[in-house]
ROPA-259838 format. One line per field, with one value per residue (C-alpha): chain; x, y, z; residue number from 1. Coordinates in steps of 0.1 Angstrom, whole numbers, plus 5000, padded with zeros to 4 digits. Layout:
REM residues N
c (A ...);
X (X ...);
Y (Y ...);
Z (Z ...);
k (NUM ...);
END
This chain:
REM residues 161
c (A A A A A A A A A A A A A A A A A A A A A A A A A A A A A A A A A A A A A A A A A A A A A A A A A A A A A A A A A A A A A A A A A A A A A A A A A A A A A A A A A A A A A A A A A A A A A A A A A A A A A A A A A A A A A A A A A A A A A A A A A A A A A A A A A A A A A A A A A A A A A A A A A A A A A A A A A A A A A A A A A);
X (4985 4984 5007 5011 5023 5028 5014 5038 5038 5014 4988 4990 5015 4993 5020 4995 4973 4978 4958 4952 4949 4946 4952 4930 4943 4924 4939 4941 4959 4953 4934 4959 4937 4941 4906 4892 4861 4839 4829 4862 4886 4900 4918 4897 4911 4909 4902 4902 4903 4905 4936 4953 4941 4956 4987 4996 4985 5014 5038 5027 5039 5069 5099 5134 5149 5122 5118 5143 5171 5149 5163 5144 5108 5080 5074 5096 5068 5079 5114 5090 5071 5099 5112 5108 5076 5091 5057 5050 5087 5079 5049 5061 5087 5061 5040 5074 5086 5046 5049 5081 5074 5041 5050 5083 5064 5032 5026 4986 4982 4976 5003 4995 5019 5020 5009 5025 5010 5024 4989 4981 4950 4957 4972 4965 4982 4973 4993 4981 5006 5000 5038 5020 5013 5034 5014 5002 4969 4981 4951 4960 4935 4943 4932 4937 4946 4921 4891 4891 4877 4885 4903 4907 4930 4934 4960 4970 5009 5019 5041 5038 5043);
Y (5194 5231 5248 5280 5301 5339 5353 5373 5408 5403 5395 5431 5420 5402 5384 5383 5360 5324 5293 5262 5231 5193 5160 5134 5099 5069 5042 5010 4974 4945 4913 4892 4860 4871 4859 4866 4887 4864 4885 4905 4881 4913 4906 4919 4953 4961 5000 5027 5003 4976 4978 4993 4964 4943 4957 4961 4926 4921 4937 4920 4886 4893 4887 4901 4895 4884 4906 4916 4947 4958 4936 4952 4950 4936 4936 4902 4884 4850 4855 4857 4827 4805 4829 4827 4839 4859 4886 4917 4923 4902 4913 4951 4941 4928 4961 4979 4962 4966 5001 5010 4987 5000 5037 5033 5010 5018 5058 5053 5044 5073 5082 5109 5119 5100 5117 5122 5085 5072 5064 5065 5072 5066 5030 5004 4969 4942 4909 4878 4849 4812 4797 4761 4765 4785 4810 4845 4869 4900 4924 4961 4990 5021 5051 5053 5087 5105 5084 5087 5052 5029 4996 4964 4938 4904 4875 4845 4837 4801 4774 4754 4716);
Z (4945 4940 4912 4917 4883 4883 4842 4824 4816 4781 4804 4819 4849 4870 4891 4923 4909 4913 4897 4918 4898 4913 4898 4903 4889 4882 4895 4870 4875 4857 4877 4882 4880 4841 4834 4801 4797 4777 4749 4738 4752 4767 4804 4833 4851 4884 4896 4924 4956 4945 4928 4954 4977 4949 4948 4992 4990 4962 4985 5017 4999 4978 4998 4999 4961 4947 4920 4896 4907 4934 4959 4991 4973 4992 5030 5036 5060 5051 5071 5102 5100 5117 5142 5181 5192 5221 5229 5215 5200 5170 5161 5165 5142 5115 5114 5111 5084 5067 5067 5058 5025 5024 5027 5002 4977 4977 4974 4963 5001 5025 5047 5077 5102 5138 5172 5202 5216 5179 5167 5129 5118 5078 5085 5110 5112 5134 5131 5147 5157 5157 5166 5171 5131 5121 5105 5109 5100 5091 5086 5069 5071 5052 5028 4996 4985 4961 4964 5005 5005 5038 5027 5047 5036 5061 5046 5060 5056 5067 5057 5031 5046);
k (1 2 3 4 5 6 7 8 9 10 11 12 13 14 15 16 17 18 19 20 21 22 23 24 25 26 27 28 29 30 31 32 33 34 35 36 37 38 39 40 41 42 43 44 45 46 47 48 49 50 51 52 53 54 55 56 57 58 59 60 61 62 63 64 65 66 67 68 69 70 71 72 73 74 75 76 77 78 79 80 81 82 83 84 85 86 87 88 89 90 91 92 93 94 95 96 97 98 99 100 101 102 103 104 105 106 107 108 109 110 111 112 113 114 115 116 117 118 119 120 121 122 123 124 125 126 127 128 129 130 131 132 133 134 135 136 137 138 139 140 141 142 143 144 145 146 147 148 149 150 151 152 153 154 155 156 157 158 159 160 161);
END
C-alpha cells in the first residue's frame, strides 16, 4: 500500500516529493486444537499460512447462522450435501458460493481479477461429488497476500449418519 503525503511549507515547500511506505502484517491465529505447550502452559499459535489455511477452512464449514449477528458467515456447504446431483450446475454453484464467502470473509486471501475465458489464477476450487454418499471433496488453492506462499486446502464434507 503506497501513501502518498505532500511536506508542508517548513520543510522548504517540497510538495513534489512523495514517500512510499508498505505494510507488511504478520498473520497470527490461535490453534484451534487449544493444545498446551508443555512448558509454559501457553496455547499453541498458528502463523503466516497456516493460519490462513486455518481460518478458509473455518469458513468452508460454518454454515448460514451459525455464528452470532452475522447471519451470512461461512460458505454454507452443508445445504448441498442433500441436493440433486443434476451435472456441472451444482458443482458451479458450490465454487460460487466458496468465493464469494471467501472473497467477503476472508481478505488475507489473494484476490486477482478474472480473464476474458473467467480463469483465476489467485484462487482455484475444485469440488468433487459423491451423491451415492452423500459427500463432497472440496479442495481450495490460493495465495495468501504478503507472504506469496501457494496454499492447498482439500476437506471432506459428508453427512453425519
Amino acid at each position: 500500500m503506497a501513501v502518498r503525503r505532500s511536506l508542508s511549507i517548513e520543510d522548504k515547500n517540497l510538495s513534489n516529493v512523495t514517500v512510499a511506505t508498505t505494510s507488511n502484517r504478520k498473520y497470527l491465529d490461535l490453534d484451534l486444537a487449544f493444545a498446551p505447550k508443555p512448558v509454559s502452559g501457553d496455547i499453541f499459535k498458528k502463523s503466516e499460512a497456516a493460519a490462513v489455511r486455518q481460518a478458509v477452512k473455518n469458513l468452508l464449514m460454518t454454515n448460514y447462522n451459525e455464528k452470532p449477528f452475522q447471519p451470512f458467515f461461512g460458505a454454507n456447504l452443508n445445504n448441498y450435501l442433500f441436493e440433486l446431483a443434476d451435472g456441472d450446475s451444482l458443482e458451479s454453484d458450490i465454487e460460487d458460493e466458496i468465493r464469494v464467502a471467501i472473497a467477503t470473509y476472508e481478505p488475507r486471501v489473494e484476490q486477482k481479477n478474472f480473464d476474458i475465458r473467467g480463469v483465476d489464477d489467485s484462487l482455484k476450487i475444485d469440488v468433487n461429488l459423491s451423491p451415492d454418499a452423500n459427500s463432497m471433496t472440496v479442495t481450495v488453492i490460493f495465495n495468501v497476500i504478503n507472504s506469496g506462499e501457494r496454499v492447498e486446502l482439500t476437506t471432506t464434507l459428508n453427512r453425519l449418519r
